[in-house]
N, C-alpha and C positions, 0 to 999 in steps of 0.2 A: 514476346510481350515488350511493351516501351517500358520504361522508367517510370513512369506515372503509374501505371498499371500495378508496375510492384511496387510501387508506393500506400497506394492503395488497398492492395494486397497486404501488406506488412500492417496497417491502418487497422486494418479489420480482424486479422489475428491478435492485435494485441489488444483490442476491442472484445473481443472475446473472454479474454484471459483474465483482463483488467477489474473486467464485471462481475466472471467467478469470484476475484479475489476480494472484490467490495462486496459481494455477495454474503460472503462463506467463510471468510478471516474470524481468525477466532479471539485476536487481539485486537486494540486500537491502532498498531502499528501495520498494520497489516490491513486494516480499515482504509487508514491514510493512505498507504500506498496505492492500492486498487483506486479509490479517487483521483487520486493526481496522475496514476496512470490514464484512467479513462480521458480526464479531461486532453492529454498529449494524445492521444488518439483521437477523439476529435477536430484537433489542430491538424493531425497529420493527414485524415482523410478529407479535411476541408482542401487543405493544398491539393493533395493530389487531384483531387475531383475537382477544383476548378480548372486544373488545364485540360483533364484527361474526361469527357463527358461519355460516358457509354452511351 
């Protein structure tokens, strides 16, 4: 797989993860987190998907 690829890859697991966590957090800090995670995931899968086009 290129670089992009698991960039994107990585993009999307933590896209995942991120959402459980804004989801399903049982505190405000934990709120936080899963959002600002999500949004860096976003970023990350933006880059990778403009070079890397399935």
């Amino acid at each position: 797989m290129t670089k992009y690829k698991w960039i994107a890859f990585f993009g999307t697991v933590l896209m995942g993860i991120s959402s459980f966590m804004a989801c399903l957090g049982t505190s405000s800090n934990m709120l936080l987190a899963g959002s600002i995670l999500l949004v860096i995931s976003i970023v990350i899968m933006s880059y990778a998907f403009y070079f890397w086009r399935p």
